[in-house]
C-alpha positions as CSV (number, residue, x, y, z in Angstrom):
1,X,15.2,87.8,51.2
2,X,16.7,91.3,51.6
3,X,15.9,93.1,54.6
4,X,15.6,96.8,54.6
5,X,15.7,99.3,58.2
6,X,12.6,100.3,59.1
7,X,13.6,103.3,61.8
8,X,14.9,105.8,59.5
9,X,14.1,108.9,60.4
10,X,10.9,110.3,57.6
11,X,11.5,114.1,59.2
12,X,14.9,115.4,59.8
13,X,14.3,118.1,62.1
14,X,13.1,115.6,64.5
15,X,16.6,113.9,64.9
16,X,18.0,116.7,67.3
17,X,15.2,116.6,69.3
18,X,15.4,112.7,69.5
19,X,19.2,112.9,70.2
20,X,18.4,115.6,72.7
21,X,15.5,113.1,74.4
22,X,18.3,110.6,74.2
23,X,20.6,112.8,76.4
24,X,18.0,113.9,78.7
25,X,16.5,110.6,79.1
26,X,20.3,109.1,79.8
27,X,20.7,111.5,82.8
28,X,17.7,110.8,84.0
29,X,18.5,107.4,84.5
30,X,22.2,107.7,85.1
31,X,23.8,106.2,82.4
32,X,26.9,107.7,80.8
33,X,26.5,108.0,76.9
34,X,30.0,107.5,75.3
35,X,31.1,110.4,73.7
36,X,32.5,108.8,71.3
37,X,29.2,108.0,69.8
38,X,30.4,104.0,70.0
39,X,28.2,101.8,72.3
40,X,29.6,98.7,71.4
41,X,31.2,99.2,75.5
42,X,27.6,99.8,76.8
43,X,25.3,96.8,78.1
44,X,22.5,95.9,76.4
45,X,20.6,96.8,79.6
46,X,21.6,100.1,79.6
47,X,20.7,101.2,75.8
48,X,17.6,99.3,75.9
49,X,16.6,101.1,79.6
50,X,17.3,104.7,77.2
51,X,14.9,103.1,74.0
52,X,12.4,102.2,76.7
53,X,12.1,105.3,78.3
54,X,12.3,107.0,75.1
55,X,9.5,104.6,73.6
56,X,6.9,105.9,76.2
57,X,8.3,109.7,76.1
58,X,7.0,109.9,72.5
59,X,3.5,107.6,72.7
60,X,2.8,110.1,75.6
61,X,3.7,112.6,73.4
62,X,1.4,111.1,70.7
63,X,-1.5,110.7,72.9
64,X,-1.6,114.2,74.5
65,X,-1.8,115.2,71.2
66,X,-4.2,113.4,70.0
67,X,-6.4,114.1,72.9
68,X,-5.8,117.6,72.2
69,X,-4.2,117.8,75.8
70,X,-1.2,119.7,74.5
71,X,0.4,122.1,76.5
72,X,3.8,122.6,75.4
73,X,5.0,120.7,78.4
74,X,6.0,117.3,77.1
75,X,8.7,116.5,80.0
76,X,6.1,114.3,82.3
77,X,7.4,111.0,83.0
């Protein structure tokens, strides 16, 4: 049985503002992103601390929009 990636990215323009979230949400938290893109050296607890916090970024996100509660300010967390 052949698995296939489900987390490709269906609109393009969105992957600078995801790597940008990923970035900002990095600092937030203090972690140090290589910058040579490799995160092999990183602990598990660290990249999955930056999903996490992503992860709720974007269903906030979702919801505010869906409530109709936008207001441009999406940086709440």
């Amino acid at each position: 049985m052949a698995s296939s990636r489900s987390n490709n990215i269906l609109v393009q323009q969105a992957k600078s503002a995801l790597e940008q979230m990923k970035y900002e949400v990095a600092q937030e938290l203090g972690i140090q992103i290589p910058q040579d893109g490799y995160y092999g050296n990183m602990a598990t607890r660290d990249t999955g601390a930056i999903g996490g916090h992503i992860t709720r970024r974007l269903i906030q996100i979702a919801e505010q929009q869906l409530s109709g509660g936008s207001n441009g300010n999406f940086r709440r967390m």
